[in-house]
Backbone as a printed PyTorch tensor [residue, N CA C, xyz], in Angstrom:
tensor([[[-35.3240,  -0.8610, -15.4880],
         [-34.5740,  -2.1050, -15.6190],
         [-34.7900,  -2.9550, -14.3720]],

        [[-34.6290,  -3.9140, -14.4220],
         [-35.0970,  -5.0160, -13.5300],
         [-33.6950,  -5.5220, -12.2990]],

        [[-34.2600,  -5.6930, -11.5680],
         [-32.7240,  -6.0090, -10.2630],
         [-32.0220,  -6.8170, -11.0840]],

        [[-32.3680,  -7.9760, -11.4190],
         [-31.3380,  -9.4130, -11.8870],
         [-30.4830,  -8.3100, -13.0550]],

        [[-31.1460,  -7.8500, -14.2030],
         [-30.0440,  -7.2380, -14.8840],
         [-29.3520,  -6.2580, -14.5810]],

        [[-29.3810,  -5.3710, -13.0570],
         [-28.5740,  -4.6650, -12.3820],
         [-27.4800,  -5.5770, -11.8630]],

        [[-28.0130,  -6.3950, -11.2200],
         [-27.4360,  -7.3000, -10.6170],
         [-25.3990,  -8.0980, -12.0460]],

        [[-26.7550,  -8.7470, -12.5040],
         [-25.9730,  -9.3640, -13.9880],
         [-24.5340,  -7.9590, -14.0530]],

        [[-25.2890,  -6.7110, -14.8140],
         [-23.9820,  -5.7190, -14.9080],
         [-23.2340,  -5.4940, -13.7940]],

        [[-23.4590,  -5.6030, -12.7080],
         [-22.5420,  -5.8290, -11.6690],
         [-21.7610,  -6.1610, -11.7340]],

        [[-22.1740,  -7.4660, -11.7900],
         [-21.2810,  -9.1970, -11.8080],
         [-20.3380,  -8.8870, -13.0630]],

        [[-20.4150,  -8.3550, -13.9410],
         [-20.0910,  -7.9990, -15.0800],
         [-18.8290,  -7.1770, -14.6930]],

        [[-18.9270,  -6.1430, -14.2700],
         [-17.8200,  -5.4420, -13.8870],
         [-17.2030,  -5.6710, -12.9310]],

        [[-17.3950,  -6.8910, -12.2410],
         [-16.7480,  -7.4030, -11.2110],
         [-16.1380,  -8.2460, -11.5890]],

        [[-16.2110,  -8.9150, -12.4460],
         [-16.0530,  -9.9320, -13.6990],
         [-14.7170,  -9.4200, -14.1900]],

        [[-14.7120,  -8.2770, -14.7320],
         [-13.9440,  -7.2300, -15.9840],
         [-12.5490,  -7.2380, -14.8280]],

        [[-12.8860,  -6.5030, -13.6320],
         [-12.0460,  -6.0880, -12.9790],
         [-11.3820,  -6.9230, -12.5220]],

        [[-11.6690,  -8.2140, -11.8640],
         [-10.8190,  -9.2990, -11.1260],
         [ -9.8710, -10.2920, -12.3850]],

        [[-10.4570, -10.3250, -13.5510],
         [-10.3490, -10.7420, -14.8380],
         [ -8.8370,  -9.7950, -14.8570]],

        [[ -8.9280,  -8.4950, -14.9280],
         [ -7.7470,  -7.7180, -15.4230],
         [ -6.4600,  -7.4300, -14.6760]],

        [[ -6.9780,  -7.9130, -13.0480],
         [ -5.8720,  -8.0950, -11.8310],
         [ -5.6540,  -9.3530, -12.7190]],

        [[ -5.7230, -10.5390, -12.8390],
         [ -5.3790, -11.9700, -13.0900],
         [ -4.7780, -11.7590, -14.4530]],

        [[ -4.9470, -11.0760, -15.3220],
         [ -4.2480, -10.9800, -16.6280],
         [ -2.7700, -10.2020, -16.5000]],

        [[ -2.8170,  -9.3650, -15.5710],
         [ -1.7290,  -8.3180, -15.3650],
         [ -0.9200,  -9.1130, -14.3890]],

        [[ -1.3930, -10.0450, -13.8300],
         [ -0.1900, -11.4860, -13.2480],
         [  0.4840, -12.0180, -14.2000]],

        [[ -0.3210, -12.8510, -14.6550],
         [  0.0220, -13.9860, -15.8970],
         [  1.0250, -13.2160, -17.0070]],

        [[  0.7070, -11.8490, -17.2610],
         [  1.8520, -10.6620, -18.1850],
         [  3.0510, -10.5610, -17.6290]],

        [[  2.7120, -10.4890, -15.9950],
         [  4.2220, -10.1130, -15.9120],
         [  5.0460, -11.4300, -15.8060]],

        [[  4.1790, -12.9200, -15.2950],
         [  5.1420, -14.1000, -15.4740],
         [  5.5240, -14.2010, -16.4400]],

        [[  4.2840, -13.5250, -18.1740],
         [  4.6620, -14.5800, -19.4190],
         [  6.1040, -13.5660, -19.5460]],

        [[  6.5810, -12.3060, -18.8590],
         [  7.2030, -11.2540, -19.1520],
         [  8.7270, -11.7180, -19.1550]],

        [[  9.0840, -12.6540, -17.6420],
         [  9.8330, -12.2500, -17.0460],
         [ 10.1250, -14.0310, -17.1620]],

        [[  9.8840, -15.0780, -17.8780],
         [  9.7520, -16.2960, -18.3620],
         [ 10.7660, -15.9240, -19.6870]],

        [[ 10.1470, -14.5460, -20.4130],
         [ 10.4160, -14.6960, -22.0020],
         [ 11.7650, -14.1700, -21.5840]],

        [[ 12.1430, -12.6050, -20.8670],
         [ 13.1920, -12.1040, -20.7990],
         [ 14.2830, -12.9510, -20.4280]],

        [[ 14.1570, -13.6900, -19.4230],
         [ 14.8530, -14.1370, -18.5900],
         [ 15.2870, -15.8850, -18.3130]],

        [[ 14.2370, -16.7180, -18.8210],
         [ 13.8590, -18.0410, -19.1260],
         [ 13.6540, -18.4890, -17.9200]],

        [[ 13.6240, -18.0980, -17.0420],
         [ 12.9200, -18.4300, -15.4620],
         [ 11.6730, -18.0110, -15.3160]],

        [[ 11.1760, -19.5220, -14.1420],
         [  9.8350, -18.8920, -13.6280],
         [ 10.3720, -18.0770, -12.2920]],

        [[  9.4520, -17.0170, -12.3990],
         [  9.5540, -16.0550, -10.7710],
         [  8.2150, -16.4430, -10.6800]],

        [[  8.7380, -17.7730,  -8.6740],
         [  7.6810, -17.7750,  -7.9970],
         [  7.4820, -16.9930,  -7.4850]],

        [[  8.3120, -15.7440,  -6.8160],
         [  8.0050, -14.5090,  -6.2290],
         [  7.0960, -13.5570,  -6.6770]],

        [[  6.7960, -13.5830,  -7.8940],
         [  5.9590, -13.0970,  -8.4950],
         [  4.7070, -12.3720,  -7.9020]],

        [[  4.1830, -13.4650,  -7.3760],
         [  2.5230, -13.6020,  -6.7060],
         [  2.9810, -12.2710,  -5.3280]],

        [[  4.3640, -13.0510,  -4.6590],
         [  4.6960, -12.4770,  -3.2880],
         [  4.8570, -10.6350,  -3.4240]],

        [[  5.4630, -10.2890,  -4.7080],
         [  5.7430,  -9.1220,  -5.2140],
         [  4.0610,  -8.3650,  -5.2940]],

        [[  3.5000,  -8.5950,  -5.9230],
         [  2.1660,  -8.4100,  -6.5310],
         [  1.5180,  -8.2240,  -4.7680]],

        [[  1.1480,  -9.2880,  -4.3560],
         [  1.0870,  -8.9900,  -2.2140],
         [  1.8190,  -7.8040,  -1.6630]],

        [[  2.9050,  -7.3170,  -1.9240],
         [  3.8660,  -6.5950,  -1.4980],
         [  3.1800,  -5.3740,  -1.6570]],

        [[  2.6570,  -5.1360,  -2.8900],
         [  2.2680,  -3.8450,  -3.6750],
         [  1.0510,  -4.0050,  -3.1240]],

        [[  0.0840,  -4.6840,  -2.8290],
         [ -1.0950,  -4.3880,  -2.3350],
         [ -0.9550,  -3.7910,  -0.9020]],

        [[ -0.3920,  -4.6740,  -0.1730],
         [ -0.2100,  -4.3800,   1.3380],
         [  0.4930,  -2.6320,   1.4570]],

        [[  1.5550,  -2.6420,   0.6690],
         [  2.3730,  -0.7570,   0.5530],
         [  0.5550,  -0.0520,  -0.0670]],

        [[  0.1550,  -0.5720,  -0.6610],
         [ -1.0410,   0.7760,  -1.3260],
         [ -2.0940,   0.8850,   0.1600]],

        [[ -2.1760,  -0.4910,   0.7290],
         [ -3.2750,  -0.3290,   2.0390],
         [ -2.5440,   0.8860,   3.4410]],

        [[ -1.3910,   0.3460,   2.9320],
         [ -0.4790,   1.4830,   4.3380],
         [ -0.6680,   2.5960,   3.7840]],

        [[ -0.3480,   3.1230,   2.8530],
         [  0.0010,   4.4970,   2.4620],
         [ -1.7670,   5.2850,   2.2770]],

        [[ -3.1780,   3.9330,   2.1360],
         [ -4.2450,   5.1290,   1.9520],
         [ -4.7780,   5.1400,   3.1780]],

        [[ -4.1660,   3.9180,   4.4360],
         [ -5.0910,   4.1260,   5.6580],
         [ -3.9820,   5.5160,   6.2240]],

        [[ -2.6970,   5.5300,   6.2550],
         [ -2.0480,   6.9370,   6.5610],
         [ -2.1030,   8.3620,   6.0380]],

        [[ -2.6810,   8.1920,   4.9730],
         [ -3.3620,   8.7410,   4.2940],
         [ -4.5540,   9.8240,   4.9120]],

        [[ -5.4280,   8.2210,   5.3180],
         [ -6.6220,   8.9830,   5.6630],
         [ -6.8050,   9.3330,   7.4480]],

        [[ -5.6250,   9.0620,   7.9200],
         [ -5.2800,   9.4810,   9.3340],
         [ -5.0560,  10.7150,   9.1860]],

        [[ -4.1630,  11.1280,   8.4870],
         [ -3.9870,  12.7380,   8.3380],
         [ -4.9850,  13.2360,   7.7320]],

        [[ -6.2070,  12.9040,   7.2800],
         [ -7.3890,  13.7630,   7.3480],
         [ -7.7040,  13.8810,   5.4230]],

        [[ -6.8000,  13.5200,   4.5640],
         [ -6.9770,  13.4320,   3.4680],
         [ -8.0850,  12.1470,   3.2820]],

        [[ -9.1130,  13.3790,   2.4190],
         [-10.2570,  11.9830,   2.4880],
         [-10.5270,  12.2690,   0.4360]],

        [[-10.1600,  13.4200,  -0.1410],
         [-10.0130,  12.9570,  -1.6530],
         [ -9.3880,  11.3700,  -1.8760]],

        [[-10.9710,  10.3850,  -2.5610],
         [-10.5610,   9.0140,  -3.0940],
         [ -9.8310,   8.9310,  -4.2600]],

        [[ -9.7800,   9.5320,  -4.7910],
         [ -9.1240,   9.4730,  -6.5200],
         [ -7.3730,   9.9440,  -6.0660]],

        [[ -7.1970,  11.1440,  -5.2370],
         [ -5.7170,  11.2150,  -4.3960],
         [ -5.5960,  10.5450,  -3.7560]],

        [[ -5.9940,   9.6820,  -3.0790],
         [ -5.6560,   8.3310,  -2.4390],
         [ -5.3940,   7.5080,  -3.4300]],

        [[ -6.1250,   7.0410,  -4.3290],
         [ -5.8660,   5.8110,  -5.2940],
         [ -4.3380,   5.9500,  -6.0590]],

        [[ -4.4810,   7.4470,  -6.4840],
         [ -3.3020,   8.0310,  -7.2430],
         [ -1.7660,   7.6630,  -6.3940]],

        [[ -2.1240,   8.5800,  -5.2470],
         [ -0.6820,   7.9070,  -4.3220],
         [ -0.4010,   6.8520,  -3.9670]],

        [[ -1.3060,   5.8400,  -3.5780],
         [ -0.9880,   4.3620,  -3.2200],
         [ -0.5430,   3.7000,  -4.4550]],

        [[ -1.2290,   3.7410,  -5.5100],
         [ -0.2130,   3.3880,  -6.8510],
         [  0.9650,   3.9940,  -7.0270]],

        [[  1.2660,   5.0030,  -7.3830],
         [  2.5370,   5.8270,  -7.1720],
         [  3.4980,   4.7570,  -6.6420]],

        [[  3.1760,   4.8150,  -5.4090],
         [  4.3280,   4.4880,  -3.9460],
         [  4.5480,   3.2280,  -4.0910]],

        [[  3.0900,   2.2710,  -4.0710],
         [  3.4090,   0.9080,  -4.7180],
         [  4.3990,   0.2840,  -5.5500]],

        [[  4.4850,   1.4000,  -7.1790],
         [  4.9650,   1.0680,  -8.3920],
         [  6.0950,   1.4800,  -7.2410]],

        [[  6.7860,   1.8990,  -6.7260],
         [  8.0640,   2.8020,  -6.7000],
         [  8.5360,   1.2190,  -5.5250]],

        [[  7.8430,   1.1080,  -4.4990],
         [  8.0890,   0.2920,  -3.7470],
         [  8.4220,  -1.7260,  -4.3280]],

        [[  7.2700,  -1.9750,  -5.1060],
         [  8.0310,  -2.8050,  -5.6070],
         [  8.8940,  -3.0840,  -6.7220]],

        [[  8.6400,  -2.2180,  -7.2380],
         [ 10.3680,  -2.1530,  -8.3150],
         [ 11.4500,  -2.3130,  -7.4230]],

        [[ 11.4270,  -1.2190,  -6.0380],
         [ 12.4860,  -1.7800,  -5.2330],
         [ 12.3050,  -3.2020,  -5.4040]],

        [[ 11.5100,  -3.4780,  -4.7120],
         [ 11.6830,  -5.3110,  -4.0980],
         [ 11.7390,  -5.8070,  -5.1450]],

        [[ 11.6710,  -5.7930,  -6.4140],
         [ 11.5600,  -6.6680,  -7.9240],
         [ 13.5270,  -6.6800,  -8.2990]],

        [[ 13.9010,  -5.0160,  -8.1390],
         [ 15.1280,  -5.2040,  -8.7400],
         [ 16.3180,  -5.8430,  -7.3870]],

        [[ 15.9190,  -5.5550,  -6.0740],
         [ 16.2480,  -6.2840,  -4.8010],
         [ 16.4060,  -7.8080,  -5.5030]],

        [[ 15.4010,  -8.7060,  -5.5800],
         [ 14.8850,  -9.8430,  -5.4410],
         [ 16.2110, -10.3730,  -6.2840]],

        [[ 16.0460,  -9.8090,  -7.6700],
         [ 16.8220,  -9.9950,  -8.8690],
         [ 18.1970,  -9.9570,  -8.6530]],

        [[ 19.1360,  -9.0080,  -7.8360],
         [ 20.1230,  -9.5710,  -7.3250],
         [ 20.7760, -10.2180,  -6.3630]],

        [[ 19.6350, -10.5790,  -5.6050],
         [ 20.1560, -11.0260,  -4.2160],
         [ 19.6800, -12.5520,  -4.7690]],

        [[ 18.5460, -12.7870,  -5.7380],
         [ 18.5130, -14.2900,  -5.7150],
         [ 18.3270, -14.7660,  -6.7930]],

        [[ 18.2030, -14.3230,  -8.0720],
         [ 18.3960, -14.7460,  -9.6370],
         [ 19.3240, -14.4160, -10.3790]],

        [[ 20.1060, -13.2170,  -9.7260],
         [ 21.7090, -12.9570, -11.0000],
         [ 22.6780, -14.0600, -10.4300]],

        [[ 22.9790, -14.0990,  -8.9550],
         [ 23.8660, -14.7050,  -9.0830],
         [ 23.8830, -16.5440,  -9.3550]],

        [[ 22.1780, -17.1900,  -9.5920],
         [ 22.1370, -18.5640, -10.2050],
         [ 21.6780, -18.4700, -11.6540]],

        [[ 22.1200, -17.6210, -12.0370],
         [ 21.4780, -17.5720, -13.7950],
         [ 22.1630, -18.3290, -14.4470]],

        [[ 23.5290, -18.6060, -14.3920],
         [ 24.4080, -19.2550, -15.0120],
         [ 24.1770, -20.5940, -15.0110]],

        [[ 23.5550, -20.6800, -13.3660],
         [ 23.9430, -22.3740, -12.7510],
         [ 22.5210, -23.1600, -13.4420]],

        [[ 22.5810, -24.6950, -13.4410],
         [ 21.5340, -25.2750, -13.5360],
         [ 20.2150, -24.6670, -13.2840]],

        [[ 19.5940, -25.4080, -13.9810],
         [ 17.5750, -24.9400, -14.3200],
         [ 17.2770, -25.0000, -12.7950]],

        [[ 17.7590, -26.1320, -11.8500],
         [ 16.9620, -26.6900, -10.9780],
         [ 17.5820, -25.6900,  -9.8090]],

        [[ 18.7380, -25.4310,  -9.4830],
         [ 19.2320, -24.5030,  -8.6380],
         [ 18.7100, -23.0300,  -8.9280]],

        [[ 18.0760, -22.5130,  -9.9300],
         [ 17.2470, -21.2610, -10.1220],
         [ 15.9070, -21.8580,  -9.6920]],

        [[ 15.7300, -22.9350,  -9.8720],
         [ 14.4480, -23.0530,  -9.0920],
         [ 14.0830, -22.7470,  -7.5020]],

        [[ 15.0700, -23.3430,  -7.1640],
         [ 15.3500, -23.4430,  -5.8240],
         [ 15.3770, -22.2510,  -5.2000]],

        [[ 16.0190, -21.2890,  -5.9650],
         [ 16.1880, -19.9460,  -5.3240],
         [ 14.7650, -19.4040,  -5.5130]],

        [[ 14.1640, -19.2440,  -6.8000],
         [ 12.6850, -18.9910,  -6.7670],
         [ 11.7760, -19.4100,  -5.9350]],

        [[ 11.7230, -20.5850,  -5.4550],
         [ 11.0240, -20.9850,  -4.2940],
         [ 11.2120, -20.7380,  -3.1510]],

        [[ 12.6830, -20.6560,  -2.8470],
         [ 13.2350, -19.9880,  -1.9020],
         [ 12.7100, -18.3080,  -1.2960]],

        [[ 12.9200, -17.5210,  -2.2590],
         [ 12.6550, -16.6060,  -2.6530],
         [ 11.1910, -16.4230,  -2.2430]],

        [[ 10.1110, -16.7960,  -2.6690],
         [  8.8560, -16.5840,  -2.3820],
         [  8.5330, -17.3510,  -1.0410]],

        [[  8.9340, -18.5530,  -0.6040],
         [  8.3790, -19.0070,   0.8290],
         [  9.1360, -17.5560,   1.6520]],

        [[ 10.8230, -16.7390,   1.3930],
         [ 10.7770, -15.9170,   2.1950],
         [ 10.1770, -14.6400,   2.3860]],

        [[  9.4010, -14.3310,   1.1050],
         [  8.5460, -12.9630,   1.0230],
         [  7.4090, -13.0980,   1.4250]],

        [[  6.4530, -14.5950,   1.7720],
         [  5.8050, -15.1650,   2.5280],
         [  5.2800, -14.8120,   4.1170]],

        [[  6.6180, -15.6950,   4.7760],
         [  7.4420, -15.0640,   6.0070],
         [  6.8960, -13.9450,   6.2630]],

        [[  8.3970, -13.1230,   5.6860],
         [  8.3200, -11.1000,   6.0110],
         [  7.1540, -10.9290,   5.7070]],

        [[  6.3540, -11.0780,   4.6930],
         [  4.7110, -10.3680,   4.9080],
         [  3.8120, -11.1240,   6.2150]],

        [[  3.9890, -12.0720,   6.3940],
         [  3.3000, -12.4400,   7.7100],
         [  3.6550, -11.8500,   8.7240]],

        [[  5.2170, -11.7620,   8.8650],
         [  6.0490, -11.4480,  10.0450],
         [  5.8360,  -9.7790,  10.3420]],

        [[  5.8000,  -8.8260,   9.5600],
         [  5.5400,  -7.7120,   9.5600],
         [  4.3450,  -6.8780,   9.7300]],

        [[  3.2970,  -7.9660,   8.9290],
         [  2.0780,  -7.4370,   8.9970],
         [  1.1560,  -7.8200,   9.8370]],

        [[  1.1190,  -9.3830,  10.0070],
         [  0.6270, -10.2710,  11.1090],
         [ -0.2810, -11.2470,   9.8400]],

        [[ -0.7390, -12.5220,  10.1790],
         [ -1.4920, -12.6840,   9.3720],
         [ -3.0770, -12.6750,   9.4380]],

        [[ -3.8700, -11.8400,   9.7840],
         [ -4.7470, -11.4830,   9.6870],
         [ -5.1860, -10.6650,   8.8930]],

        [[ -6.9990, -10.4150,   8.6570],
         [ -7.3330, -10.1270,   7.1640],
         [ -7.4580,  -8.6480,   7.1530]],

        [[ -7.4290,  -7.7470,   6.4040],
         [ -7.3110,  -6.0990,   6.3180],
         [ -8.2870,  -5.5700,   5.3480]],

        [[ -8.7930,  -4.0440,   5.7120],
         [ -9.7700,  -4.0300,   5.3300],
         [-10.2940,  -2.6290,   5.1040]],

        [[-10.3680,  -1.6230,   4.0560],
         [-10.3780,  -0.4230,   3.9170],
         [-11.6320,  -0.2580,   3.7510]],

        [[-11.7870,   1.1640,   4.2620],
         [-13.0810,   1.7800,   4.0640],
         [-13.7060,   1.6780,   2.5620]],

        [[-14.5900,   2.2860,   1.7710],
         [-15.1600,   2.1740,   0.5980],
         [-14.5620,   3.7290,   0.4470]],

        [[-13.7770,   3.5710,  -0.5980],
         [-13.0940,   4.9250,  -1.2040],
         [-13.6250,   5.6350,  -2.2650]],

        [[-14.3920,   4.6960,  -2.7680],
         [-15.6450,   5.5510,  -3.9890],
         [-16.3730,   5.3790,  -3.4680]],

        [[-17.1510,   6.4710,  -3.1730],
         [-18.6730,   6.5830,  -2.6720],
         [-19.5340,   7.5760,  -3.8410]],

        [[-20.7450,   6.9070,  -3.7590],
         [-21.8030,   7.5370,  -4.3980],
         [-22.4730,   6.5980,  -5.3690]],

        [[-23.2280,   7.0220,  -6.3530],
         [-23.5770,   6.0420,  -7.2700],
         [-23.8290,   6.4860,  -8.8490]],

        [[-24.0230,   5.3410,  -9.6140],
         [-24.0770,   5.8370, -10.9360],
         [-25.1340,   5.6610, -11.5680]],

        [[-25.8790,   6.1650, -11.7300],
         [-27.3690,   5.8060, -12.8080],
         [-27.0580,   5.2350, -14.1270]],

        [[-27.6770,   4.0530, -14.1600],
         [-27.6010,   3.6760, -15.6780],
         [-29.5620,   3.5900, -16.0130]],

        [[-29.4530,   3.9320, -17.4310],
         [-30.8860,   4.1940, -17.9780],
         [-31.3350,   5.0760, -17.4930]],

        [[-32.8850,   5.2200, -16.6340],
         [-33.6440,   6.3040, -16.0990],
         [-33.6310,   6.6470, -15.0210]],

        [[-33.7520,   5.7720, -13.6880],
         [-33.4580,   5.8790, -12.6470],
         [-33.0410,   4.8520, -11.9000]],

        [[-32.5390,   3.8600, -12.6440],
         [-31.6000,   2.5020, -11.6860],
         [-30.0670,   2.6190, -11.1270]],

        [[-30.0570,   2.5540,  -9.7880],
         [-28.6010,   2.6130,  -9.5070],
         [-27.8960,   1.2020, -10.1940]],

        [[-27.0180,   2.0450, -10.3770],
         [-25.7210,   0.7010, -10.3600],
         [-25.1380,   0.3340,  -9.7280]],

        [[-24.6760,   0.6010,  -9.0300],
         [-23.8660,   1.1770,  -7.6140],
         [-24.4360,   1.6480,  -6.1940]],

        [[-24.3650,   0.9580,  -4.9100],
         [-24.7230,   2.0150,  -3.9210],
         [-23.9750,   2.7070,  -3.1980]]])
């Protein structure tokens, strides 16, 4: 097989994958729009939250010498899901039960509110600079006879 169509299936599954982070956003807004009739701008900030908890838990991870990638992936999801449900059911009473009642525009307010401060605390905590994990799958995959897919 020829580079460009290595290349192409690449792009393809790079395609698939960033495609299915962006769909699993838009689900949980169309989610939490239908349940609830509010937009959560926090949303995005929540979704950040869970990335940043999965980067802590696989670089501590791999300080203590655990270098299985698939037990890394496994626990940083784990801890993630567990961590922002905290901050999801947090969020929900400290800044959407108690304006549910009130005007459209005062739930707005708190939603915006709400996400410029999860903003903040992730800057403030983490710093804002860019982060950056090792390659946790290593190896490669042959597709056809002898073309990597993968290096």
């Amino acid at each position: 097989m020829s580079e460009q169509f290595l290349y192409f299936i690449q792009q393809m599954f790079n395609g698939v994958t960033l495609g299915s982070t962006y769909a699993l956003i838009a689900i949980g807004y169309t989610m939490v729009y239908g349940i609830i009739g509010m937009i959560n701008f926090a949303h995005g900030e929540v979704y950040m939250i869970g990335s940043y908890v999965s980067f802590i838990v696989i670089a501590a991870l791999m300080m203590l010498g655990i270098d299985a990638s698939w037990l890394l992936i496994g626990a940083a999801f784990i801890v993630a899901v567990v961590i922002t449900s905290a901050y999801g059911w947090s969020i929900e009473r400290v800044a959407y039960k108690p304006v549910r009642s009130s005007k459209r525009l005062i739930a707005l307010i708190s939603a915006i509110g709400m996400s410029i401060f999860l903003q903040n605390y992730v800057s403030l905590t983490q710093g804002s600079r860019d982060l950056a994990l090792p390659r946790l799958v290593t190896g490669q995959w042959t597709l056809g006879e002898k073309q990597r897919l993968c290096r």
